[in-house]
N, C-alpha and C positions, 0 to 999 in steps of 0.2 A: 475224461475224454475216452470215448471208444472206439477202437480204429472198425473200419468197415467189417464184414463176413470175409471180401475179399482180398483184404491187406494182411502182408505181415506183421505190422507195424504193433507190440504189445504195449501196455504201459504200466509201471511199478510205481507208488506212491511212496516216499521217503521223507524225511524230515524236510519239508520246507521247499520239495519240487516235486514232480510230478516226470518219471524218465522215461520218453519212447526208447525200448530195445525192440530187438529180432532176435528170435531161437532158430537158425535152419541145420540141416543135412544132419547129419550120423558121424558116430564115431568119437574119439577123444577129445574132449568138449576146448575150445581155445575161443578167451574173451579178447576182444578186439577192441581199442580205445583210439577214439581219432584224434586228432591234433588239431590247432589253436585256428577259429574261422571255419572248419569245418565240422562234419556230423558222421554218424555211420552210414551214411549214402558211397562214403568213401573206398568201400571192402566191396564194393559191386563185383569189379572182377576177380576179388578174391574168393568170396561165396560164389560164382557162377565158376569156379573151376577145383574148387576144394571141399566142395557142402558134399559130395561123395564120398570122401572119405573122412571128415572134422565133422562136427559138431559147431560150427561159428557163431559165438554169440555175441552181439554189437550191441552198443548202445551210445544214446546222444547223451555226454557229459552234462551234467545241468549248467543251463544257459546258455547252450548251443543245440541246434539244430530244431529239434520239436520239442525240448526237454525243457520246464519252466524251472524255477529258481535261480538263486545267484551264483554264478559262477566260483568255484573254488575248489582247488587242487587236493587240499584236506579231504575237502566234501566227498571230492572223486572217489577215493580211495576207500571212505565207508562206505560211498553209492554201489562202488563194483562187488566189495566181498556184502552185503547188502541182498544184491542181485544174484550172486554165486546161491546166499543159503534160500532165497524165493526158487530158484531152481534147483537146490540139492546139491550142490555140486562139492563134490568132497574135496577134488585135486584137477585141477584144470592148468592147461596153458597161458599163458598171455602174453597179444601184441600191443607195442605201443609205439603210436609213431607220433615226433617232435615235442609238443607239450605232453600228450599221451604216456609217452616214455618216464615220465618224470612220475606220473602215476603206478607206469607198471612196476615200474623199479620199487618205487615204497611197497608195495604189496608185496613184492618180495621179501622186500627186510621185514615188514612185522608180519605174515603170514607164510613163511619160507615153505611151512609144511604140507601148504594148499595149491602150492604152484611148483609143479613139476617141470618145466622153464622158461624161458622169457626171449623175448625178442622187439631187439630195441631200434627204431628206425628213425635215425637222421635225429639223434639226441643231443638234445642243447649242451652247451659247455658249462653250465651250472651243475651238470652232474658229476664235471669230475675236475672245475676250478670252484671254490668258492668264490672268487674275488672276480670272474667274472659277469662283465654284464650283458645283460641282453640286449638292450637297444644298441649294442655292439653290429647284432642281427639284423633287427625290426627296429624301425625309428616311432617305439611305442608314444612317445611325451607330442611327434605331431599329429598322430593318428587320434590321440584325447582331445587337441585341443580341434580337431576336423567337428571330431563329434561332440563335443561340449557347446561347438557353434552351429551344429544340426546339419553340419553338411555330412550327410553318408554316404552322399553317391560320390564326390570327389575321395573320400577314403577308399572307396571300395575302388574307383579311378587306379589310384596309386598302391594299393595293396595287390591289384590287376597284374600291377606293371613290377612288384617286386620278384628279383630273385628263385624269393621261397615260395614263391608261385607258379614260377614259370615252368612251362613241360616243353622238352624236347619234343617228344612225339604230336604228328599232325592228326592222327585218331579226330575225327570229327565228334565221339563217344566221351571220349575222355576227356575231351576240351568243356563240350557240354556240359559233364557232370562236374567238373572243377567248376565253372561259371555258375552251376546251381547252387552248390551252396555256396559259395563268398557272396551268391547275392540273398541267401536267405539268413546269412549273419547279420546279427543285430547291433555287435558294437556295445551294447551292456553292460560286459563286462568289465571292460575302459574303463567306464563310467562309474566303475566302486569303487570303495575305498580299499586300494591293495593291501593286504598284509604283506609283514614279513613272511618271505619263502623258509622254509621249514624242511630243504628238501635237499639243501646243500651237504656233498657228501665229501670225506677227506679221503684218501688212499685206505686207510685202515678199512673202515667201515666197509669201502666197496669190497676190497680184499678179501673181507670175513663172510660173503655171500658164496654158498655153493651152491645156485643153482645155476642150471646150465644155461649159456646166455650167447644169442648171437644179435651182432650189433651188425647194424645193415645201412649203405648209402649207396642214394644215387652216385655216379663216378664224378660227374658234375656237379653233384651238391656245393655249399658256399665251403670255401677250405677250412673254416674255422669251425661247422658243423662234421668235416668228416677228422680234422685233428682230432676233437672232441673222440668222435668213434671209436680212432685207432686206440686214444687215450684211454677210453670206457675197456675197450677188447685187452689192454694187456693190464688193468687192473684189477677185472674179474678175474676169479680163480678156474672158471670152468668158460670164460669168453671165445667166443671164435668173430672172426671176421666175415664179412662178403660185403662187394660193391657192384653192385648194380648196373651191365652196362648201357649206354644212350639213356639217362635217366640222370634228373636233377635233385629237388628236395620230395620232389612225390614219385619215388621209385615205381610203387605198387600202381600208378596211373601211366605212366611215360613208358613202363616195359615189363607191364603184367605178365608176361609169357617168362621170363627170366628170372622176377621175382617171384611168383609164384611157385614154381622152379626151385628154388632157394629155400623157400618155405616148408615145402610138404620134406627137401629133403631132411632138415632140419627137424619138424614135428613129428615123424615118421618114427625117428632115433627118441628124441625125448618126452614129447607126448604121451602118456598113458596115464588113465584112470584107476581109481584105486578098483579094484574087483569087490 
């Protein structure tokens, strides 16, 4: 696939998919990973007010957004350091938000020396309970069986209407681009055969990461995603906190000016490339 003369839209061929990313703006290169149902359409207003001074590089996780093959977390993780060495990239930043997060964090642990720090937004409680579960969150066992009996539009109905959906802000923009992609999710993923997560961390192990890590929620987010937070923030050795105010599970949409805000102060301190 080739995107237009006029798109940014690039693409990287990898084992067994095919990934749309974007390279924009200047400066300390920080990869960006979106979360579960959406794409990197998501960093809209992140790149319209940070591509001045970052380097942002997105990409649609395979089997979401423009990106073909089968969804999977593993996958993720060689897809991005993958995409870091097609670009050169010695030491880079990374965000990651909800399932994203779960990605950024591994790249931390097996490549510690390649990410200079992390930022983790609205991270599930699998990253610092083992024993918890997700559909605690997401009622993922009816969302299979919607789409196992072809019904997508009533999934995506009720996926509309969850929670980790919902945005405080009335942004006509921001509503838009949320409803673009949950309607250009395909639900696929459901539909595999899940592996065991691999991803599940004890105190110890978080404990033993020194890169610098700020864990981020909307103030609204669901309680049990920002316990999670607080949980992640005093488990990392180098953790700091922020919440997000007037903002739910998609901070960076509901109150771009704040989080964004948050961000550069944040990458500004730890950000930089190797010279």
């Amino acid at each position: 696939m080739q995107p237009s003369p006029a798109s940014p839209d690039r693409y990287l061929p990898v084992t067994g998919a095919l990934l749309r990313y974007r390279d924009e703006g200047h400066g300390p290169a920080v990869l960006l990973l979106h979360g579960w149902t959406l794409d990197l359409d998501m960093w809209e207003p992140q790149v319209a007010e940070l591509a001045g001074s970052f380097r942002l590089i997105r990409l649609d996780r395979r089997g979401f957004g423009l990106s073909s093959g089968r969804a999977s977390l593993a996958a993720d993780v060689r897809d991005a350091l993958g995409l870091c060495d097609r670009l050169r990239l010695e030491r880079l930043a990374c965000l990651g938000m909800s399932q994203g997060a779960r990605v950024a964090l591994q790249l931390c642990r097996i490549a510690p020396e390649r990410f200079s720090c992390v930022v983790l937004d609205g991270p599930p409680s699998a990253l610092v309970d083992a024993a918890s579960n997700e559909g605690e969150d997401v009622p993922l066992a009816e969302y299979r069986s919607l789409l196992a009996a072809g019904d997508i539009e009533t999934f995506r109905r009720r996926w509309a209407s969850h929670p980790l959906t919902q945005l405080e802000t009335r942004s006509p923009h921001s509503r838009a681009l949320l409803q673009r992609m949950t309607a250009r999710y395909s639900g696929a993923d459901l539909m595999q055969e899940q592996p065991v997560a691999e991803d599940h961390w004890d105190r110890a192990i978080t404990a033993s990461l020194r890169t610098p890590a700020l864990i981020v929620t909307g103030e609204h987010d669901l309680p049990a995603r920002i316990r999670a937070a607080d949980a992640l923030a005093a488990a990392l050795a180098l953790g700091e906190r922020a919440r997000i105010p007037a903002a739910r599970h998609l901070p960076n949409l509901d109150n771009p000016s704040s989080y964004n805000s948050v961000l550069r102060a944040f990458l500004e301190r730890h950000a930089h490339s190797l010279s």
